[in-house]
N, C-alpha and C positions, 0 to 999 in steps of 0.2 A: 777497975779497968775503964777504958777509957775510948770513945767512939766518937768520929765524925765523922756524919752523910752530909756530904756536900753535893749540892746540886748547879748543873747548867740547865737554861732552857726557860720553857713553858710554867704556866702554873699549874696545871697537870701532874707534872715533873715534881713540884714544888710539893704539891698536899704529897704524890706518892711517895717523897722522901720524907715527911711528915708523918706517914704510917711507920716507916723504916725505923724511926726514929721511937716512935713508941714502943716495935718488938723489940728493940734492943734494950730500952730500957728496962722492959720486963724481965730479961734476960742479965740486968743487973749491971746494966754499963752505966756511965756517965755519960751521957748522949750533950753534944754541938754542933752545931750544922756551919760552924766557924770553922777554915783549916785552923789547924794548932796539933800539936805533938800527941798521938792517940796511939792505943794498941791496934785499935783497926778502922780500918776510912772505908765506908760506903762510897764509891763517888756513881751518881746518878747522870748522863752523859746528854747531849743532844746532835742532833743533826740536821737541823732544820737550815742550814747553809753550811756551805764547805769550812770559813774561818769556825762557827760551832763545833764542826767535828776536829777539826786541828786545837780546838783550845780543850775539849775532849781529853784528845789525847794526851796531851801535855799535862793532866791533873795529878796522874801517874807519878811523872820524874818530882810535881809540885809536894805531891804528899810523900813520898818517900824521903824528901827532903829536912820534914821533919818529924821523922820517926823510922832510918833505912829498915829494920825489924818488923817494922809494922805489917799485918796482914789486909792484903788491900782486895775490895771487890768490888766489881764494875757489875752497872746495868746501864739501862734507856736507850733511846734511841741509835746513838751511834754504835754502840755495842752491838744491836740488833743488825746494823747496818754491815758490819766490819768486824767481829770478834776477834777475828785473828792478830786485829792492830794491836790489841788489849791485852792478849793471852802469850803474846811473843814477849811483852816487859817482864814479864815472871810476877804477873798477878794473880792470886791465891784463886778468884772464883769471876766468872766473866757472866752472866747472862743476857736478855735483851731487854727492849722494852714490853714484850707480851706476857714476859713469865718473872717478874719482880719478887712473886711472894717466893720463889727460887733463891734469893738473897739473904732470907732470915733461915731461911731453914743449913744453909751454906754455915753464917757465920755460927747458928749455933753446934754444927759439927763439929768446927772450927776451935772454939772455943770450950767445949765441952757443956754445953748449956740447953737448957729446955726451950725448943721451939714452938710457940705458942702463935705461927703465920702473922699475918698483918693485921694490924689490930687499927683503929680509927686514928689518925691524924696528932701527932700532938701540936698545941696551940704555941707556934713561936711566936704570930702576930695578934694584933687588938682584932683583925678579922679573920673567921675562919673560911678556909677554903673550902668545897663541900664538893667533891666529886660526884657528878651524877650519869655521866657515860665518858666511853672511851670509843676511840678508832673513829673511823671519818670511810666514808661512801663516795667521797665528791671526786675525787683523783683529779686536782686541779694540775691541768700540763707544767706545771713550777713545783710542784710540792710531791716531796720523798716520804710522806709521814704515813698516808695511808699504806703501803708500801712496809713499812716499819709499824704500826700497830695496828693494822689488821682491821676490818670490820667493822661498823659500827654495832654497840652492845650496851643499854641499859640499866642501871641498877631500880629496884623495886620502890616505889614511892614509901613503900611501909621503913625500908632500910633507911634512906634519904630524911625520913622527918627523925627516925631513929636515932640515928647519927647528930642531925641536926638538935635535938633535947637532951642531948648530955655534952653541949657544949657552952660554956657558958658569954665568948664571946657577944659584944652585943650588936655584930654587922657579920651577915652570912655570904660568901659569895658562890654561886652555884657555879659551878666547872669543868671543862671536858675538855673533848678534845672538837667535837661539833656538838654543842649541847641546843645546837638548832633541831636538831633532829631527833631528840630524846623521844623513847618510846620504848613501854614496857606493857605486854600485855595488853595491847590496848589504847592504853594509855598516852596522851600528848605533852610536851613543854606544856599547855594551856590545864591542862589536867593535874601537873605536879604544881603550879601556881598556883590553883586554886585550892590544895591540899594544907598549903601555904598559909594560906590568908591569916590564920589566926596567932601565928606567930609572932611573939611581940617582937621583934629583934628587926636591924631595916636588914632587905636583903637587896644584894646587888646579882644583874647577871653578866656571866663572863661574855662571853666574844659571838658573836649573834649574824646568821647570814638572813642575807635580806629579804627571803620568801618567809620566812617566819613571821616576818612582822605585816600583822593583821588586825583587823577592828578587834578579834579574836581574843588574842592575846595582851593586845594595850587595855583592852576593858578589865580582864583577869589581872595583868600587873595593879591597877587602879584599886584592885579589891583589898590589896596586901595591905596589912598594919602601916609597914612602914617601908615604901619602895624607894630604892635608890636609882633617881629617873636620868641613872648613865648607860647609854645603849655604845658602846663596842660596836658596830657595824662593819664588817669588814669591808673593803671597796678593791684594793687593790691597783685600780687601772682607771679613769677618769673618760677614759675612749670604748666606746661600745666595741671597735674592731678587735682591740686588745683584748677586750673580757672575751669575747668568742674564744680566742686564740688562747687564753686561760684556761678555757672549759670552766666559765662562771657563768652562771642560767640568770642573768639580766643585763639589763642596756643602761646605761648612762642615765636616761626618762625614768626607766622603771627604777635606780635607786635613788633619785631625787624625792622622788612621789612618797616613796618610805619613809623619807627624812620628813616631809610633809605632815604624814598621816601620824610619827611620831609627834611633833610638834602640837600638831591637835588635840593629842590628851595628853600630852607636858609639855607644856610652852615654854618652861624654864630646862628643858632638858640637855642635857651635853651629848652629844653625839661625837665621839670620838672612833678613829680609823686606822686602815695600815692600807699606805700607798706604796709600790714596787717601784724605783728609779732605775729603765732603763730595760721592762722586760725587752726579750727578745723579739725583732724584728720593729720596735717599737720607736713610730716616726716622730719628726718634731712635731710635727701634728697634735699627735697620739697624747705626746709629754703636755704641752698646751693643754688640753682637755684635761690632763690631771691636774692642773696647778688650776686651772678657773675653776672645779668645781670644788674647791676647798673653799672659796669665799661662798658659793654660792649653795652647798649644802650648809654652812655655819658650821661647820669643826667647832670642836671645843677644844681638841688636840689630834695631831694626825702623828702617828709613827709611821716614818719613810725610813726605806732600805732600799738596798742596791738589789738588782736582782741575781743570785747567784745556780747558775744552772745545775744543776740536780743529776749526776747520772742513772740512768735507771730510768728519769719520766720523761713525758712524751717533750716537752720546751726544749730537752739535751741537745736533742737535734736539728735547731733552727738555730739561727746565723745569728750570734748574740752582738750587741751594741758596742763600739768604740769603749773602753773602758773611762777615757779621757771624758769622752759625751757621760755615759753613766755617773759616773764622778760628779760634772759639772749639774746634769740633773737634779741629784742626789740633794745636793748645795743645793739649789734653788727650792725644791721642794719640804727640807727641812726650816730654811726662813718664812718662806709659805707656812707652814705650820707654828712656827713662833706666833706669828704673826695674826694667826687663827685664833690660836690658846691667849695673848693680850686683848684680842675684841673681845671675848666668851668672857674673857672676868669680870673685863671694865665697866661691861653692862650688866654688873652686881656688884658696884663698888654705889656703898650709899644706904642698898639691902642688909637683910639680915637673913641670914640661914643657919642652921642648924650643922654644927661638926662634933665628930665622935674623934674625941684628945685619943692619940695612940701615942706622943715620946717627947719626950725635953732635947730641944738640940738648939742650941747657940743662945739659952736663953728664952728661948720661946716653948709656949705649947704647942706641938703639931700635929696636925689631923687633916680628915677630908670631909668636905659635904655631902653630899646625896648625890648631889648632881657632879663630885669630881672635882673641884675648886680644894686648893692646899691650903689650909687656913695656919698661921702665924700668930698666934695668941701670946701676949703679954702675960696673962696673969698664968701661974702655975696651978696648974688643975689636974684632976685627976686621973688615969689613964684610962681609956675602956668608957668616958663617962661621956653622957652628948649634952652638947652646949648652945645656946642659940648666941651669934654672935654678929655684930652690926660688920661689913665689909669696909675698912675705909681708905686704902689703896691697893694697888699692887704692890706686892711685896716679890723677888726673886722669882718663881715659877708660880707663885699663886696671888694671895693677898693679907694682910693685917689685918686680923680681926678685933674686935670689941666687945669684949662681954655684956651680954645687953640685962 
């Protein structure tokens, strides 16, 4: 038999379909996370903007298309959002994003098979994803997702290093849905990093809101084996009036000074973002403040979207921007970001850093640095293995390495 969980969305999204993927296995499927022709397709859904949820739904008529017979089961967030959209295609099992391990216990009814719940992640890429909370506190007026997964909610540092020693990956990335705000028992972000430290493996952390970052915690990353010094910082909005109107607990001053005080204990660090083109009510002003502070935080890369309003949160209800204006924002903010990500290399073209090879494509070895740089190696090396290599241009989206 034959299965693929296909996922949209988050990385979240990504490890949880990565568990899905190991109970079926157990369960004696052939597991891909590729469409292609299967007895049955998990598809794993998102909703974090409205085209997400339309591409959602369309995964339905996509998989049925190659396999009409197949038994098909929905979760994650748009599911959570809208079941009804899902369960009117004549799909076998729908649930949401709160109740997933609901999915394996379905398909093995389904199929006549031992249910053995959700089992740790299996390893599609050179890095593992390593969940260590879910659900979000913040209810930023733009965002549907706390709303759709509920709560913020912990896993145990004993589970997390658990998980993490029976994977043989040799780059960990820690992940949530706010893993700013991790806490178990006690227990802080700064407290599971330092549980950390002896782990020979580099570890990277996912998407990081700006009150976290303190003398704090940059000293506990510094302690780790091997720190991958790319900070995610989320930004959003480049105008203090805008972040109010987000319901984001800082000002334009207050997330410079972060990027600062990063800087201090990684001076080679990447600092990568996500900008909104075009929240509501959001004046040329507003947009100006977001495009100057991409030079002037030093981006290493910024992901820019349009803003797309949310039924349900509080943003719904303010007077959204000219679409044309959004549009042309959009465009300016994503060359702004080229343009960010070409300084960030160039000022390592010459150096030498360290990349962990993960795939052979067009010829080259490809991988990434610590710091987020796409290195392009010539020589043919081996996957999963880390390499120090001299930089000596840009190459496409990263640079040409040299095995040094």
């Amino acid at each position: 038999m034959k299965a693929v969980v296909f996922t949209l969305g988050c990385k979240v999204n990504e490890v949880e379909s990565a568990c899905i993927m190991s109970s079926l296995e157990s369960m004696g499927f052939e597991v891909s996370d590729k469409l292609g022709y299967a007895d049955a397709f998990v598809l794993n859904t998102c909703a974090v903007t409205r085209e997400a949820e339309k591409k959602s739904r369309q995964l339905v008529a996509r998989a049925k298309k190659y396999n009409p017979a197949a038994r098909i089961f929905v979760c994650g967030c748009a599911s959570e959002k809208d079941g009804k959209a899902f369960s009117e295609k004549g799909v076998e099992f729908v649930t949401g994003a709160k109740r997933k391990e609901e999915i394996t216990a379905a398909v093995a009814a389904a199929f006549g098979a031992a249910d053995c719940g959700l089992l740790y992640p299996k390893q599609t890429k050179t890095r593992a994803f390593v969940k260590i909370q879910d659900g979000c506190n913040n209810f930023c007026s733009y965002c549907i997702i706390p709303y759709l997964r509920g709560r913020e909610k912990s896993r145990k540092i004993e589970d997390i290093s658990g998980e993490i020693a029976q994977t043989d990956s040799p780059e960990i990335v820690l992940n949530g849905i706010n893993i700013s705000s991790y806490g178990y028992d006690g227990n802080t972000l700064i407290d599971l990093i330092f549980a950390l430290k002896d782990v020979e493996k580099r570890i990277r952390l996912g998407s990081l809101e700006c009150g976290v970052i303190t003398d704090g915690l940059l000293s506990a990353l510094k302690e780790l084996y091997d720190f991958a010094p790319q900070f995610h910082l989320s930004l959003q909005s480049g105008s203090t009036r805008v972040l109010k109107a987000m319901n984001r607990h800082y000002t334009r001053e207050e997330y410079l000074e972060k990027c600062k005080l990063i800087y201090a204990y990684f001076p080679q660090a990447a600092i990568t973002t996500d900008i909104i083109a075009g929240f509501a009510g959001e004046s040329e002003e507003d947009f100006c403040e977001s495009l100057s502070i991409i030079p002037e935080a030093g981006f290493a890369r910024v992901h820019a979207f349009a803003f797309s309003p949310r039924e349900g949160t509080a943003a719904f209800r303010l007077k959204d921007v000219d679409p044309a204006v959004k549009s042309r924002r959009l465009h300016e903010l994503l060359q702004a970001g080229e343009e960010a990500s070409l300084r960030y290399i160039s000022g390592f073209i010459g150096k030498t850093l360290e990349f962990i090879a993960e795939e052979r494509c067009d010829g080259y070895t490809v991988g990434y640095t610590g710091n987020y740089i796409k290195i392009y190696a010539a020589d043919c090396l081996q996957s999963g293995g880390k390499y120090p290599v001299a930089l000596t241009e840009i190459y496409k989206d990263g640079a040409l390495g040299k095995l040094v």
